[in-house]
MIKEPA-417858 format. One line per 10 residues: number of its first residue (from 1); their letters; for each residue x, y, z of C-alpha. Coordinates in nm, 4 decimals, padded with zeros to 6 digits. Example, Ala and Ser with C-alpha at 12.3 -4.5 7.8 and 13.67 -1.06 7.14 Angstrom:
// MIKEPA-417858
1 = as = 01.2300,-00.4500,00.7800  01.3670,-00.1060,00.7140 $
This chain:
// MIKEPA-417858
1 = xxxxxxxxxx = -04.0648,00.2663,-13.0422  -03.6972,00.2821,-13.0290  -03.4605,00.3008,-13.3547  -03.1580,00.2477,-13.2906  -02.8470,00.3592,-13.5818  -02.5280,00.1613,-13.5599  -02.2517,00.2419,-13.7973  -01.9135,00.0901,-13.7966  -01.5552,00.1377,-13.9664  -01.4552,-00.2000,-14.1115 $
11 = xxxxxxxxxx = -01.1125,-00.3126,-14.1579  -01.0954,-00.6506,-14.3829  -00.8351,-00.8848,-14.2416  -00.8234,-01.2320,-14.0776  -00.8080,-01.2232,-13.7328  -00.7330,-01.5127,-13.4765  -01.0336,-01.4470,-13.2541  -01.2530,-01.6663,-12.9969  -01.5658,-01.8017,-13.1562  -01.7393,-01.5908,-12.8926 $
21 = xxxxxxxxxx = -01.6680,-01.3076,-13.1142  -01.9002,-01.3845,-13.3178  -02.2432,-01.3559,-13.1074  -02.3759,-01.0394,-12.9910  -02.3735,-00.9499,-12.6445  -02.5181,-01.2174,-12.4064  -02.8232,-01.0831,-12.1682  -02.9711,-01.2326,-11.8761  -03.2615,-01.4370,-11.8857  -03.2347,-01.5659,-12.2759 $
31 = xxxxxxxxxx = -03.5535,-01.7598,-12.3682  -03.6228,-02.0827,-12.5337  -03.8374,-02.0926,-12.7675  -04.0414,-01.9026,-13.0316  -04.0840,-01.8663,-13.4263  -03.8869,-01.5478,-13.5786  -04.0365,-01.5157,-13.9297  -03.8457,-01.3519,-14.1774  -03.8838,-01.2020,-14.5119  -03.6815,-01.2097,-14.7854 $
41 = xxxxxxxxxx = -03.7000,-00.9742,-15.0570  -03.5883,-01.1985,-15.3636  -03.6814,-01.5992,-15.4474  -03.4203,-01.8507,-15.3179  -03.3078,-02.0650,-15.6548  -03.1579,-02.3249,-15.4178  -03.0610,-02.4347,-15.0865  -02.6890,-02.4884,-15.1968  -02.4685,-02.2143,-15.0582  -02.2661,-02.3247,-15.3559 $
51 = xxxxxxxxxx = -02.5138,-02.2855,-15.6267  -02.6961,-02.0181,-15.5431  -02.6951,-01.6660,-15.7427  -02.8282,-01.4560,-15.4574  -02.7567,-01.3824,-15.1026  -02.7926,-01.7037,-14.8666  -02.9386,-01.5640,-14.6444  -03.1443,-01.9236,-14.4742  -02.8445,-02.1337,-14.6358  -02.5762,-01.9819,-14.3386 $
61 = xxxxxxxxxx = -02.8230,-02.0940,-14.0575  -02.7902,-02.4377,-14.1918  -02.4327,-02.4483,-14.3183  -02.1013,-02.3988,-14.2079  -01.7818,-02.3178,-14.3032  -01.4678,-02.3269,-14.1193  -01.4397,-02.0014,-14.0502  -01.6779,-01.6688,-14.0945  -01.6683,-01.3190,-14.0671  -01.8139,-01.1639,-13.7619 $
71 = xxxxxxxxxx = -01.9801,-00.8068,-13.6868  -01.6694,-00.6066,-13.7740  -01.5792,-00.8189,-14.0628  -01.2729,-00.9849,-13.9232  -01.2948,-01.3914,-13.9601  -01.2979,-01.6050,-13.6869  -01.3137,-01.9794,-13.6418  -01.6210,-02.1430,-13.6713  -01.5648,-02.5422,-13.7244  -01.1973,-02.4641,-13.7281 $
81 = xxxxxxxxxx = -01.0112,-02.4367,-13.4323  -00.8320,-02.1075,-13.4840  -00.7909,-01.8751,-13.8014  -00.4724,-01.9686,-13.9648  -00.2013,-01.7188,-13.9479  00.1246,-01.6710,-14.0697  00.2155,-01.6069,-13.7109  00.0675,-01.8623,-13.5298  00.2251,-02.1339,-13.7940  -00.1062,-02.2508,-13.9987 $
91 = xxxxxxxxxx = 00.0011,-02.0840,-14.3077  00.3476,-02.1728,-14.4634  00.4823,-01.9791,-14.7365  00.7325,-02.1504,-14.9597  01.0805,-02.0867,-14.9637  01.1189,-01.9060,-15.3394  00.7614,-01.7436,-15.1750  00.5152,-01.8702,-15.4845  00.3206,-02.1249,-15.3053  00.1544,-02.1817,-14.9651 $
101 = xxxxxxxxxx = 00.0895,-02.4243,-14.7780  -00.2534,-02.3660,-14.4879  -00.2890,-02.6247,-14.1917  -00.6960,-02.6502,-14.0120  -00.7224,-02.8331,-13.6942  -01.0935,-02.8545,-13.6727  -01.3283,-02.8819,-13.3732  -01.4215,-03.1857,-13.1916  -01.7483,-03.3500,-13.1245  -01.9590,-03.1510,-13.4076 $
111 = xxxxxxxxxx = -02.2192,-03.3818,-13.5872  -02.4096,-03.3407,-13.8871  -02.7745,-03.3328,-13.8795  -02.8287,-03.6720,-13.9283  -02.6053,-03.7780,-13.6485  -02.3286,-03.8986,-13.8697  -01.9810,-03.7516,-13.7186  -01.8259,-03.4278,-13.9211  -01.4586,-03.4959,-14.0109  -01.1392,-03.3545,-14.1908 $
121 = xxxxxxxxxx = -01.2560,-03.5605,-14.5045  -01.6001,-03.3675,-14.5351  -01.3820,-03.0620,-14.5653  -01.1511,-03.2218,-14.8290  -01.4930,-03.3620,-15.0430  -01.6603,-03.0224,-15.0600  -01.3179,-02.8889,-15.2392  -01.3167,-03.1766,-15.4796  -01.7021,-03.1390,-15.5666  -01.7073,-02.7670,-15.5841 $
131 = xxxxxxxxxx = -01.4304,-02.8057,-15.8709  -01.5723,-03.0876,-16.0493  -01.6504,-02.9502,-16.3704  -02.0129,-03.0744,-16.3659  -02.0845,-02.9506,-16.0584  -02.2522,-02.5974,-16.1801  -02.1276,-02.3629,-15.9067  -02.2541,-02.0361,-15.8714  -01.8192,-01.9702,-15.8205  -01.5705,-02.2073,-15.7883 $
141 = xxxxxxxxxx = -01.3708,-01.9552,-15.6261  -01.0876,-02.0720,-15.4486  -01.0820,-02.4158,-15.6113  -00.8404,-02.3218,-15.8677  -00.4870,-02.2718,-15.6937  -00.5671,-02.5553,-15.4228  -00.3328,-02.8563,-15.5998  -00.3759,-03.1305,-15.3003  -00.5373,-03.1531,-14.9815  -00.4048,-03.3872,-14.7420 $
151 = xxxxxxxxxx = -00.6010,-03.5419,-14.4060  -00.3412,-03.7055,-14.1368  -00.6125,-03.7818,-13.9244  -01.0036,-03.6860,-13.8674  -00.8912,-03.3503,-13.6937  -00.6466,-03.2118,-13.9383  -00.6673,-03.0674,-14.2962  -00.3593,-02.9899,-14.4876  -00.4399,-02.7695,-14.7876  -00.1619,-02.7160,-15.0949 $
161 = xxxxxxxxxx = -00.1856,-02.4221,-15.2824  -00.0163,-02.3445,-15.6073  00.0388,-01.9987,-15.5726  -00.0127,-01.7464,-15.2694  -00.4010,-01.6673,-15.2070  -00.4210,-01.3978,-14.9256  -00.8022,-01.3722,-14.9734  -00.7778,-01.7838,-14.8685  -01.0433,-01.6727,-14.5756  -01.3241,-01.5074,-14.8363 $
171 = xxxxxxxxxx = -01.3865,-01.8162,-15.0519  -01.4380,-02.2229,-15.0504  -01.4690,-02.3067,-14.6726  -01.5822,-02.0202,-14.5446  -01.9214,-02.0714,-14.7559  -01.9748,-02.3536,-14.6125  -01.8921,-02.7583,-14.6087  -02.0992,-03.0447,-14.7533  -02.1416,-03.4087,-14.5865  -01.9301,-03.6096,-14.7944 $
181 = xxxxxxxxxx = -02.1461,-03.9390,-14.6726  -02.4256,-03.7677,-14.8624  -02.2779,-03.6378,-15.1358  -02.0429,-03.8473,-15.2073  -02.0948,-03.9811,-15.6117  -02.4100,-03.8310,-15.6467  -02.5135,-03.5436,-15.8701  -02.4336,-03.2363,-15.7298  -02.6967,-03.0355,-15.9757  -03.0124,-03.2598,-15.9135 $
191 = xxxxxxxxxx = -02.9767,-03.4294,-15.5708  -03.2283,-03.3494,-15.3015  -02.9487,-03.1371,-15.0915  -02.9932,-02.8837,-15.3107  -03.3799,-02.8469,-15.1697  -03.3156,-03.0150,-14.7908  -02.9482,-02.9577,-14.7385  -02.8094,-03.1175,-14.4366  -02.5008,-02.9222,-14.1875  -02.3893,-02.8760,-13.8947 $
201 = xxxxxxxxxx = -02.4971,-02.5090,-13.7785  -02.7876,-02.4790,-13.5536  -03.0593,-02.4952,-13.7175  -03.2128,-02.7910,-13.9767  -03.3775,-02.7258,-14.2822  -03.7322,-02.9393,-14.3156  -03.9782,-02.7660,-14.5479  -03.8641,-02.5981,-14.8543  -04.1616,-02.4371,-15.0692  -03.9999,-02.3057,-15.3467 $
211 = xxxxxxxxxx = -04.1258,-01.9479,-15.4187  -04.3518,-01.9535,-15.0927  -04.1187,-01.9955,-14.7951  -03.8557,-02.2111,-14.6054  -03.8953,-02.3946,-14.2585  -03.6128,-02.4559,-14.0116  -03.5961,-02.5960,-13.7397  -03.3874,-02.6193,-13.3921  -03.0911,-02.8540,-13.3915  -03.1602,-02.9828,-13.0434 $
221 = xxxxxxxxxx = -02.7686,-03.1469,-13.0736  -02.5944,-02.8594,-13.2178  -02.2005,-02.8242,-13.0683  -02.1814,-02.4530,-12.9388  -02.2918,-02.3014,-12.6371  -02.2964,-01.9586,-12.4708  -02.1298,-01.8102,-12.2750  -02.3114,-01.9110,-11.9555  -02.3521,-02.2775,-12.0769  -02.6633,-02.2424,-12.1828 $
231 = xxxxxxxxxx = -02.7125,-02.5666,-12.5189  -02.7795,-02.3199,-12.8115  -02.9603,-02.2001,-13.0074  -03.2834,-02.0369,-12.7952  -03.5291,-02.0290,-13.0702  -03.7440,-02.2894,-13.1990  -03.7805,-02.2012,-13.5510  -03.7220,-01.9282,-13.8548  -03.9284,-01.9293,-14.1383  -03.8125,-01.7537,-14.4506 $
241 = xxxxxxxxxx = -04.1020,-01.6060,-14.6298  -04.0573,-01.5363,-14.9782  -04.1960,-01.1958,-15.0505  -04.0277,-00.9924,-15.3717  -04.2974,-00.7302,-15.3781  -04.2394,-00.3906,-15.1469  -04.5959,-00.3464,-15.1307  -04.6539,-00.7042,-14.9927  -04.3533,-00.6776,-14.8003  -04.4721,-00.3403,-14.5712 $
251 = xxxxxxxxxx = -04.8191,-00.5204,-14.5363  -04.6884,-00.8138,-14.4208  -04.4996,-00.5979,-14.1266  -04.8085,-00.3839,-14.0952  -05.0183,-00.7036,-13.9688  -04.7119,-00.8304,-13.7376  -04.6959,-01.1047,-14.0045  -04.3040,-01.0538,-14.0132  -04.0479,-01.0406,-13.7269  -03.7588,-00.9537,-13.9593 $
261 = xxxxxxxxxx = -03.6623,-00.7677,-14.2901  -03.2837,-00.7708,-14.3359  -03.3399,-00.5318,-14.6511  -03.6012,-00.2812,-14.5838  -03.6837,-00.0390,-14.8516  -03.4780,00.2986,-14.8295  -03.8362,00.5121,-14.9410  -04.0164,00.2902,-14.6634  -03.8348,00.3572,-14.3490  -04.0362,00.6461,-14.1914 $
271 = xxxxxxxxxx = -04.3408,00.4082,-14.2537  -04.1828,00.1438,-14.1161  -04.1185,00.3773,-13.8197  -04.4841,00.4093,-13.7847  -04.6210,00.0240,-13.7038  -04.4899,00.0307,-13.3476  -04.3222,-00.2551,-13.2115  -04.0626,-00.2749,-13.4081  -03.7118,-00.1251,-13.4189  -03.5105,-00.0267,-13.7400 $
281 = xxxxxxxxxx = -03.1166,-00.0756,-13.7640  -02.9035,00.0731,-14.0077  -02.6031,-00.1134,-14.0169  -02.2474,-00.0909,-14.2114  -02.2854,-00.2568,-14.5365  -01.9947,-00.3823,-14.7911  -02.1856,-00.3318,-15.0865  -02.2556,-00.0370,-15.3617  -02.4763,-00.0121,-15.6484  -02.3825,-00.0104,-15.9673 $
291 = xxxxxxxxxx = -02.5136,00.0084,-16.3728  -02.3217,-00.2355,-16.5729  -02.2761,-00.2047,-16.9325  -02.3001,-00.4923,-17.1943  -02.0002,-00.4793,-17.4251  -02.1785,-00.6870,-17.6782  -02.3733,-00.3647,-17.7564  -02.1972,-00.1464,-18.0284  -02.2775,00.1718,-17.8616  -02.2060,00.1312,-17.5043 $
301 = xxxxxxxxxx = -01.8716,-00.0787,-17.6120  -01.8233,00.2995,-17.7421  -01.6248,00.4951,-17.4053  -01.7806,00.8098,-17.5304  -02.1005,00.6387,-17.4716  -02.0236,00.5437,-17.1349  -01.8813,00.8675,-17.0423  -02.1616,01.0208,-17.1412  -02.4041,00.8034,-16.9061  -02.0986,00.8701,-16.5762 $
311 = xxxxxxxxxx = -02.1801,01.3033,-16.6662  -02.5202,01.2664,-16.7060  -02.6384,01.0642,-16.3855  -02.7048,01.2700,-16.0520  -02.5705,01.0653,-15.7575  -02.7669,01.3347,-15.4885  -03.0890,01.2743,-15.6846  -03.0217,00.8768,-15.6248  -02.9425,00.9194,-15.2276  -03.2628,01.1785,-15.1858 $
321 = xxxxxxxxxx = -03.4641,00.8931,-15.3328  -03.3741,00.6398,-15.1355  -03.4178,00.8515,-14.8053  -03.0937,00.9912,-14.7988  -02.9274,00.6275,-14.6268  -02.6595,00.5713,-14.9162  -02.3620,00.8079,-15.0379  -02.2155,00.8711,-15.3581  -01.9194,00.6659,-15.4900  -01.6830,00.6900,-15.7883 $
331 = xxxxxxxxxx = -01.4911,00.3711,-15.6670  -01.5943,-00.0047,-15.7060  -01.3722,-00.0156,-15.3674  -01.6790,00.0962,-15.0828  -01.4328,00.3991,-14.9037  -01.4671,00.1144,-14.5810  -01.1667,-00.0510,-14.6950  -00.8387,00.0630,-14.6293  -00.7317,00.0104,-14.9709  -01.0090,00.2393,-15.1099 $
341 = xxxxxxxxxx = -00.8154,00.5336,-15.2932  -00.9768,00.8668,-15.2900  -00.7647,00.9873,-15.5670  -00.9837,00.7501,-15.8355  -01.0911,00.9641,-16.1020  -01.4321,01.0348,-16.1110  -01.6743,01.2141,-16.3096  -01.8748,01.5087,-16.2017  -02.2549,01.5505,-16.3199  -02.2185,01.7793,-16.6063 $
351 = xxxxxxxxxx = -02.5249,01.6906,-16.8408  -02.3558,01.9931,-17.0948  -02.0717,01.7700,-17.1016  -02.2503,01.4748,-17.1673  -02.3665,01.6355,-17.4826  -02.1065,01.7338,-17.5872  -01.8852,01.4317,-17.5844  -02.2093,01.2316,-17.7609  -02.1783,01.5487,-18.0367  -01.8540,01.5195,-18.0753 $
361 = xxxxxxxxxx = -01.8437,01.1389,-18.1378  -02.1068,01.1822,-18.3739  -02.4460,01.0961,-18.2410  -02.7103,01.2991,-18.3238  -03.0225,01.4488,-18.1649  -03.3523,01.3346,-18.3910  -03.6832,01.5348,-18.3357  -03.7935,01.3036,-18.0950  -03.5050,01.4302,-17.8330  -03.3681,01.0358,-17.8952 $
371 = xxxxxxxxxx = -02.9767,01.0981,-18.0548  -02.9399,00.8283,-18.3507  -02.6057,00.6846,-18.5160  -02.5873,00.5257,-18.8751  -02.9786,00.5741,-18.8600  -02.9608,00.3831,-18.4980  -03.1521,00.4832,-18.2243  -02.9274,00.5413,-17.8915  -03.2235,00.3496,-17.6770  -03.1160,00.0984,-17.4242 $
381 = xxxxxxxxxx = -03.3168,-00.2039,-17.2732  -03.2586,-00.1677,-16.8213  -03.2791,-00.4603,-16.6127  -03.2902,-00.4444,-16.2202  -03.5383,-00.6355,-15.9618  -03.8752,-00.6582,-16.0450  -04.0961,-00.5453,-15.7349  -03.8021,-00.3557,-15.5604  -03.9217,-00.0705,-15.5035  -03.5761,00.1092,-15.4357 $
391 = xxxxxxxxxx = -03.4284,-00.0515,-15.7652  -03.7476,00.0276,-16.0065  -03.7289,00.4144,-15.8431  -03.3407,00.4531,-15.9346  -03.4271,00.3300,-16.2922  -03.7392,00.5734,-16.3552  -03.4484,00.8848,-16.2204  -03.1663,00.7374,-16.4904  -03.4404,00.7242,-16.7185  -03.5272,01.0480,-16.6950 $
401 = xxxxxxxxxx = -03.1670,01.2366,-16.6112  -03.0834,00.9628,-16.9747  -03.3685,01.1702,-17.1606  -03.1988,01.4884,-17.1210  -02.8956,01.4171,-17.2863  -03.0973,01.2333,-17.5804  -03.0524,00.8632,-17.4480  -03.3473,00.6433,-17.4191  -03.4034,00.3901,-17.1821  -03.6731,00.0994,-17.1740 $
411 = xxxxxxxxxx = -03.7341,-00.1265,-16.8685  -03.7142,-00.4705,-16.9040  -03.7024,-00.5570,-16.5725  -03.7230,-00.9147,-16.3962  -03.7521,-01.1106,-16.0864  -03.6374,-01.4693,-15.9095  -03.4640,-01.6660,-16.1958  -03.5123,-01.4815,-16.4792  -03.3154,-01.1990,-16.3265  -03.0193,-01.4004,-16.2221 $
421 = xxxxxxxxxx = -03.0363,-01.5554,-16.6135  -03.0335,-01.2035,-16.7096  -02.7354,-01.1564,-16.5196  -02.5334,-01.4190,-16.5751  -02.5816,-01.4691,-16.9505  -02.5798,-01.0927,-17.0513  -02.9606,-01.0272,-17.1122  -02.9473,-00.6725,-17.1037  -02.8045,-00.3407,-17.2723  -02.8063,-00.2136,-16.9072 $
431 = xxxxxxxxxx = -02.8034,-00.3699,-16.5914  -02.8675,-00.1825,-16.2085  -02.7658,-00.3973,-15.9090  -02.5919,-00.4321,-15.5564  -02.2606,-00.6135,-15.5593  -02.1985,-00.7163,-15.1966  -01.8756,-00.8819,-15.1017  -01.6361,-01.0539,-14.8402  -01.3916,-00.9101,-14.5845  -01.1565,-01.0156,-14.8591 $
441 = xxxxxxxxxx = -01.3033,-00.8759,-15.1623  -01.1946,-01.0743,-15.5117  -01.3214,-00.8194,-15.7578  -01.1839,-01.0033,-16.0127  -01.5384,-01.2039,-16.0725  -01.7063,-00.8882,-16.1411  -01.4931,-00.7519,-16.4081  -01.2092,-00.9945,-16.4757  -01.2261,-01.1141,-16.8303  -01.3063,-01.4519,-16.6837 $
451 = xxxxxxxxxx = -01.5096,-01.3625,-16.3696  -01.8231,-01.5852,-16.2742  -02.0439,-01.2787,-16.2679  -01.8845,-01.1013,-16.5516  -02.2103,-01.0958,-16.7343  -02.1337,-00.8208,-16.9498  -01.8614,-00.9456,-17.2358  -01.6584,-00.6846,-17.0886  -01.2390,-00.7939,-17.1365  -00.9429,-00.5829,-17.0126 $
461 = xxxxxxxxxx = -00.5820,-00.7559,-17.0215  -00.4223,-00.4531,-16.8564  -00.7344,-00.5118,-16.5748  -00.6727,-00.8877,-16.5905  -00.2930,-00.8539,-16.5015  -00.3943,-00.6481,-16.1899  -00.6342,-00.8785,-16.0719  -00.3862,-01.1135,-16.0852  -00.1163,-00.9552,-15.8997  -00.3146,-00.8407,-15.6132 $
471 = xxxxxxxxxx = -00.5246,-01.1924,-15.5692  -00.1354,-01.3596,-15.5591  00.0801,-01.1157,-15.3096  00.0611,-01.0868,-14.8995  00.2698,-00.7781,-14.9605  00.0546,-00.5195,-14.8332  00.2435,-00.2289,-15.0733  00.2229,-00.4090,-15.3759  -00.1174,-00.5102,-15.2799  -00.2069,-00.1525,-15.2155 $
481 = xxxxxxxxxx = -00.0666,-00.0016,-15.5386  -00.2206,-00.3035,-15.7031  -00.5656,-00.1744,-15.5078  -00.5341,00.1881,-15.6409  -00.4471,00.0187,-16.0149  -00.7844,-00.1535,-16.0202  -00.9863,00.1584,-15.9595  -00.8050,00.3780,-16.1437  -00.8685,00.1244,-16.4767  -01.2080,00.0996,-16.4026 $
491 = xxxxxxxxxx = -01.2944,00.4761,-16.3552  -01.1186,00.4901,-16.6853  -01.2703,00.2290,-16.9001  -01.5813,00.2295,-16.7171  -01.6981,-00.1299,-16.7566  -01.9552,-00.0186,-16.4598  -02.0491,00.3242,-16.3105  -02.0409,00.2707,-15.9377  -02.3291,00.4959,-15.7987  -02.4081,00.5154,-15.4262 $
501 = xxxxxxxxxx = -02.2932,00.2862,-15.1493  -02.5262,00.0932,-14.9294  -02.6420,00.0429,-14.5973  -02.8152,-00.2093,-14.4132  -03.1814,-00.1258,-14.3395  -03.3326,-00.4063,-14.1060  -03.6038,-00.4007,-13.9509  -03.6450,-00.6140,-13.6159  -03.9235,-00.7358,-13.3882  -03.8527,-00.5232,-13.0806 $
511 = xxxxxxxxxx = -03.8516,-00.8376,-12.8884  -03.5607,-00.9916,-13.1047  -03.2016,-01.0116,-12.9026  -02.8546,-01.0588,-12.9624  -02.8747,-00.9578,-13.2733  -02.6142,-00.7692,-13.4588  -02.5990,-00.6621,-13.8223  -02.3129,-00.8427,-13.9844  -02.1763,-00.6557,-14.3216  -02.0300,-00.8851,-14.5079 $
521 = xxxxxxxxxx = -02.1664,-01.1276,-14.8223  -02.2039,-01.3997,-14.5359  -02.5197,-01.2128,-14.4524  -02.6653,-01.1374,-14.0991  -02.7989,-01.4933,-14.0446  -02.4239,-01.6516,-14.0558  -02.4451,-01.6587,-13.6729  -02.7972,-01.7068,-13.5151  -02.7484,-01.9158,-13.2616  -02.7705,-01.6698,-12.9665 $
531 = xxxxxx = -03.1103,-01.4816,-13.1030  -03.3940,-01.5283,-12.8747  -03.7267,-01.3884,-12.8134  -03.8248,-01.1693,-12.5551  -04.1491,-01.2132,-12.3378  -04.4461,-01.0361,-12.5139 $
C-alpha cells in the first residue's frame, strides 16, 4: 500500500486564477464511470448549503457558487468569469473609501439541472432569500452590507456594498447559488430543495435518505471540461453514507464497503494502514479544536475559572492521543495564516497554578477531591460528538487532567441534531469542537457578541469593535494590528481555549484520481469533477 503525506503552507487571499486551478493534475487515460462511496462521519440536517449546521460536504458537488477556493486556498472563478480584483477593475472603492462597489461577469452556457438557463438574476435571488428574515440561515453572512444589486443584462451582476468587505470572497456566493425559477416565493424552510436541491455543478442529487445516505448522480450536461476536452465529470455516481459511529465507520472500510473517508479517526490510522488497498492522505487543514465556555454559567463567567481550565489542560497529552497528527495552539488564528501572531499570550500547563488561582478566588477542595463555592459544586456538564471516537477520547483526558485540580466534569454528549441544538442554543456548561473556516476567515461569528455560532452568551465590546475594524479595512496594516488585537483579547478573556490544530486524515480507494485535499470550510468535494476510477 502506498501513503502518501502532503502538507502545504496556505496563504488566504483572492487570486485571479484559471478555473483549471482548481482540479488536480490531469492523467492519461481518465475513466468513465464507477460509484465512489463515501462516508461521512456526522448526519446531514439538510441539503441547503445555506441551512446547514455542519460541513457540506455532498451539498458542494451539487451547488455552486461563483467562485471557490482551490487546493492552496486561493479563490478562483467558478460560475464567474474571473475573481474580482481591485486591479483588474471588478471591485470599486468609493471615493471618501467607505463603500464598494464589486462587478461579476458570469459564464456562458451553464444550465441548471432541470435544463432551465442559469442567469445574473439567480445570483441576485439567492442574496435576497438568504436575507429574508424568515429564511432560517445557518449565516446570513455577507447579506448585511450588500444595499442593492443591480443586473444590466443576463451576464452581469453589479453588487453595492455599504461599507468595505475584504472577506467579500469567503461568504454569500461562494456557498453557493439557488435557482430563482424554483425558489422564487416559496418557503425557503419547508420546500423540497432543502431535501432534492437542484444546481449547476456536476453532479445531481436524486435520493436523499435522511440519516441513511445520499445518492448523486452524473450531470450528463454539466458546462466544464478538462483539459483535454474530455465532457466532465468521469464518474457515474457518489453515494454519501451516513455513518457517525468510528466503530461502524473502520468496518465499513474493512469490508471495501467505503471508497472514501474525508475525516478518518486520528487513533485509527495505523489500522487503517492495515486493510490494503487503500491510501491515507494527510492534508493541510484550516481548522483547530477548541472547548468553549458558556457564560450563562456563574462559575466559568468567573476568568479565574477559565484560567484555571487553560493551566490545567495538557496539549502533548491531546496530540499523543490522537496519533500525534495535530499541534498545540494558543491562538484561535491556525499559525497557517499570515496574520497569525506568535506573540499571543498563552498559558503553560501548570496544574500547581491552576490551584492556586481556584484557592485564591475562593473555591474550595471538599473530601470528595470536587472544589465547591457558596456550597456549589465546581462540576461541569461536556458536550462533543457522540460516536467520535477522537472527540469522546479528548473529553475522557480533560476529564481526568479537570480531576486533578478539583473540577468535575460529566459527559453529556450528543449526535446529528441534537448536537448542533446544543450548539447553537447554548446546551452545555462546556462544549469541545472543530471550528473550520474560509480562506477569508470572519471570526467574528464565533465570538462576536452577535455571531451566528456564538452559542455561548459570551459578549465583549472591546472584541466587538475589533471585529469590526478588521471585517471593514483592505489596509493590510491596520488589518494586521487589528489580527494581533483579536488574539491577544481572546487569550485574555478566554471565551474559548484553543487546543490543538487539525489536519486532514482521508482515506482514499487506491484507485481514486485527481484528487487533492482542499483545506478550506468548502470541503474537499467543492471540485469533483475530474475524480475518476482506476481499472481494478
Amino acid at each position: 500500500m502506498m501513503t502518501t503525506t502532503r502538507r502545504a503552507m496556505l496563504k488566504a487571499g483572492a487570486a485571479g486564477l484559471a478555473l483549471a486551478a482548481m482540479g488536480g493534475t490531469v492523467a492519461v487515460a481518465q475513466n468513465y464511470g464507477g460509484t465512489l462511496n463515501v462516508g461521512l462521519t456526522y448526519e446531514i440536517d439538510t441539503m441547503n448549503t445555506y441551512s446547514t449546521g455542519y460541513l457540506a460536504d455532498a451539498q458542494h458537488t451539487i451547488i455552486e457558487g461563483l467562485l471557490a477556493p482551490d487546493e492552496n486556498a486561493q479563490y478562483v472563478p467558478v460560475l464567474a468569469t474571473e475573481v474580482p480584483t481591485v486591479e483588474n477593475g471588478g471591485i470599486v472603492v468609493s471615493e471618501d473609501g467607505q463603500s464598494m462597489t464589486i462587478t461579476y461577469t458570469l459564464r456562458e452556457g451553464v444550465k441548471w439541472h432541470d435544463g432551465e438557463d442559469f442567469t445574473s438574476e439567480d445570483v441576485a435571488f439567492t442574496w435576497e432569500a438568504v436575507r429574508d428574515p424568515a429564511f432560517i440561515a445557518e449565516s446570513k453572512s455577507g447579506t448585511e452590507s450588500i444595499t442593492s444589486i443591480e443586473t444590466p443584462d443576463d451576464y452581469t451582476v453589479i453588487v453595492n456594498y455599504d461599507s468595505i468587505v475584504p472577506d467579500f470572497a469567503s461568504t454569500l456566493f461562494t456557498f453557493g447559488i439557488m435557482p430563482e425559477h424554483i425558489l422564487a416565493g416559496q418557503d425557503l424552510n419547508t420546500h423540497e430543495y432543502n431535501e432534492l436541491p437542484v444546481g449547476t455543478g456536476p453532479f445531481m442529487a436524486t435520493e436523499f435518505a435522511r440519516g441513511q445516505y445520499v445518492v448523486l448522480d452524473r450531470n450528463p450536461d454539466y458546462w466544464r471540461t478538462a483539459e483535454n476536452g474530455d465532457q466532465l465529470p468521469y464518474l457515474d455516481r457518489l453515494v454519501f453514507n451516513i455513518v457517525p459511529d468510528t466503530n461502524t465507520l473502520m468496518t465499513q472500510l474493512r469490508s471495501r464497503e467505503l471508497d472514501m473517508v474525508v475525516k478518518t479517526p486520528y487513533n485509527q490510522a495505523a489500522q487503517v494502514e492495515s486493510f490494503g488497498g487503500y491510501e491515507l492522505i494527510v492534508g493541510p487543514l484550516l481548522s483547530w479544536g477548541h472547548l468553549d465556555f458558556n457564560f450563562e454559567n456563574e462559575f466559568l463567567a468567573d476568568i479565574a475559572v477559565r484560567q484555571a481550565f487553560a493551566h490545567a489542560i495538557d496539549r502533548n497529552v491531546l496530540i499523543q492521543a490522537q496519533g500525534g497528527f495535530p499541534e498545540a495552539i494558543k491562538s484561535i488564528v491556525v499559525p497557517i495564516f499570515e496574520f497569525y501572531d506568535e506573540n499571543t499570550p498563552e498559558y503553560e500547563f501548570d496544574p500547581e497554578e491552576a490551584n492556586r488561582i481556584l484557592d485564591e478566588a475562593g473555591y474550595t477542595m471538599g473530601e470528595d477531591g470536587i472544589r465547591t463555592k457558596d456550597g456549589e459544586r465546581l462540576s461541569f456538564e461536556y458536550v462533543t460528538a457522540a460516536g467520535s471516537a477522537d472527540d469522546e477520547n479528548i473529553q475522557q483526558i480533560i476529564m481526568a487532567q479537570l480531576a486533578q485540580v478539583g473540577i468535575e466534569i460529566v459527559p453529556d454528549n450528543r449526535a446529528g441534531v441534537a448536537l448542533r441544538e446544543a450548539r447553537y442554543n447554548g446546551d452545555y456548561d462546556l462544549y469541545y469542537g472543530r471550528w473550520i473556516t474560509s480562506a477569508d476567515p470572519v471570526y467574528s461569528i464565533f465570538y462576536g457578541t452577535e455571531g451566528a455560532l456564538n452559542g455561548q452568551g459570551y459578549s465583549n465590546p472591546e472584541l466587538d469593535a475589533v471585529f469590526e475594524t478588521v471585517e471593514n479595512s483592505i489596509d493590510t496594516e491596520t488589518r494586521m494590528r487589528a489580527f494581533s488585537d483579536i488574539q491577544r483579547i481572546v487569550a485574555e478573556d478566554l471565551p474559548t481555549l484553543p487546543l490543538t490544530t487539525n489536519v486532514s486524515l482521508i482515506t482514499v480507494t487506491e484507485r481514486l484520481q485527481n484528487f487533492t485535499p482542499n483545506p478550506t470550510n468548502m470541503t474537499n468535494f467543492v471540485d469533483t469533477a475530474e475524480w475518476y476510477l482506476s481499472e481494478e
